[in-house]
C-alpha positions as CSV (number, residue, x, y, z in Angstrom):
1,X,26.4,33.4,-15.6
2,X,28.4,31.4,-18.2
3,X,30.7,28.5,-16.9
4,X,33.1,26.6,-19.1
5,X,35.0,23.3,-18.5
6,X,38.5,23.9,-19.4
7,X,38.8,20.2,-20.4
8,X,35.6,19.4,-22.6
9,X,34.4,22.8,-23.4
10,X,30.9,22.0,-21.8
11,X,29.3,25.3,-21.4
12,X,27.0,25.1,-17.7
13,X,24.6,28.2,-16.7
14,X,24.2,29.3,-13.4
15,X,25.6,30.8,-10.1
16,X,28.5,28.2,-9.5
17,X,30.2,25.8,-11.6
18,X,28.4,21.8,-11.0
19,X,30.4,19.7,-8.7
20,X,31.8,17.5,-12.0
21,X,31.3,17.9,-15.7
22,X,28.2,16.4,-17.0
23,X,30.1,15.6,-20.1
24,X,33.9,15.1,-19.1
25,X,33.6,14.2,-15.2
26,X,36.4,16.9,-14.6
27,X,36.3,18.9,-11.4
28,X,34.3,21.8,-11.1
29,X,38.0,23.4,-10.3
30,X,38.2,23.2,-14.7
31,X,35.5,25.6,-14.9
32,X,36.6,29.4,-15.9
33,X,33.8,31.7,-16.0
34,X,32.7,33.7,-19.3
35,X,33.2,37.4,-19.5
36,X,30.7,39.6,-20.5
37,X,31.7,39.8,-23.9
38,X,31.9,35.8,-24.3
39,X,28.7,34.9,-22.4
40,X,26.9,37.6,-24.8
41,X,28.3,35.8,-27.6
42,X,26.8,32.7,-26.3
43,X,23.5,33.6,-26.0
44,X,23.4,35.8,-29.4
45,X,24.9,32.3,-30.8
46,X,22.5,29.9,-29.0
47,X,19.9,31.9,-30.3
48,X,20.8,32.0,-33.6
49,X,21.6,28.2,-34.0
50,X,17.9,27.1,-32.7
51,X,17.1,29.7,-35.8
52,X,19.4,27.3,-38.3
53,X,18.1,24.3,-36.8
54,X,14.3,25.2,-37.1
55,X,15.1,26.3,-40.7
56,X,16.6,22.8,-41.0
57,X,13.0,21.2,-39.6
58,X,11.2,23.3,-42.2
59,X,13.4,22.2,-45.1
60,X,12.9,18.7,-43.7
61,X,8.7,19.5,-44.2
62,X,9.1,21.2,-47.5
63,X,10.9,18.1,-48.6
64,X,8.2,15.9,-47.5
65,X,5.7,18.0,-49.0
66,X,7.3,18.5,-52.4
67,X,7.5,14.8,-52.7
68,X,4.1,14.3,-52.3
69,X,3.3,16.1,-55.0
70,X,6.1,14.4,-56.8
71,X,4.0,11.3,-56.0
72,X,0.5,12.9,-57.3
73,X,1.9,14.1,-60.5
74,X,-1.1,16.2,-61.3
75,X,0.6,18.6,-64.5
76,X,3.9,19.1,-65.3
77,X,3.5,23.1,-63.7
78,X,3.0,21.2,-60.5
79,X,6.0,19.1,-60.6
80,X,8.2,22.2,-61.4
81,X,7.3,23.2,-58.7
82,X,7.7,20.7,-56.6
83,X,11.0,19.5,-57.8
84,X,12.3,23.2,-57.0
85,X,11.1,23.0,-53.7
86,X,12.8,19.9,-53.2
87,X,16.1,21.2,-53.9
88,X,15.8,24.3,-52.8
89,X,14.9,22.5,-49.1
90,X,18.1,20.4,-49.8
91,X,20.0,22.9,-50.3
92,X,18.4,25.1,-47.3
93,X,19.6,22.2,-44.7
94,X,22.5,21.8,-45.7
95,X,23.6,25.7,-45.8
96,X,22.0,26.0,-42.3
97,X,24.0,22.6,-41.6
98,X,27.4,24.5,-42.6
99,X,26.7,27.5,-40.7
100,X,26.1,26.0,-37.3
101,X,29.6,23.6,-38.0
102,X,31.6,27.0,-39.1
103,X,29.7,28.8,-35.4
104,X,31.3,25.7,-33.5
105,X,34.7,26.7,-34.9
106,X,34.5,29.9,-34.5
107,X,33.7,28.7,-30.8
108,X,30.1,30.4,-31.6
109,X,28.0,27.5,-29.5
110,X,26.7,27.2,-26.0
């Protein structure tokens, strides 16, 4: 069960809505509970932005990678290569960056 604080937007899981707001301090009277249809939509969404966020992590290890072997500069083949894996992992963040900020507008969070 899906609980949302009318005031911050704080999503809260369980039976009953907390005494106050963890975030906002409002009354737990300024909780409305989810639907179905919402509280699916949190979870589907919840699951899909820890999905963004670990592609984020792994474009964050690519990058380190890549310059590394920027740094060792063994033949130019190899730095092709790493220099397209550095921008690709650039580019990789920040497109996983954009779709987790256009989920919060779309109120696609939890």
């Amino acid at each position: 069960m899906f609980w949302q604080c009318s005031v911050c937007g704080y999503i809260h899981d369980g039976d009953a809505p907390p005494e106050r707001c963890p975030k906002c301090g409002a009354p737990k009277e300024k909780f409305v509970q989810l639907g179905e249809d919402a509280a699916k939509l949190v979870e589907r969404s919840r699951f899909t932005n820890q999905l963004l966020t670990a592609l984020m992590g792994i474009g964050d290890e690519l990058a380190a990678i890549a310059e590394d072997g920027l740094e060792d500069n063994l033949d130019p083949g190899c730095v092709g290569i790493f220099k397209y894996t550095q921008r690709v992992a650039g580019e990789l963040s920040q497109m996983a960056k954009a779709e987790i900020k256009t989920h919060i507008e779309k109120g696609k969070w939890g």
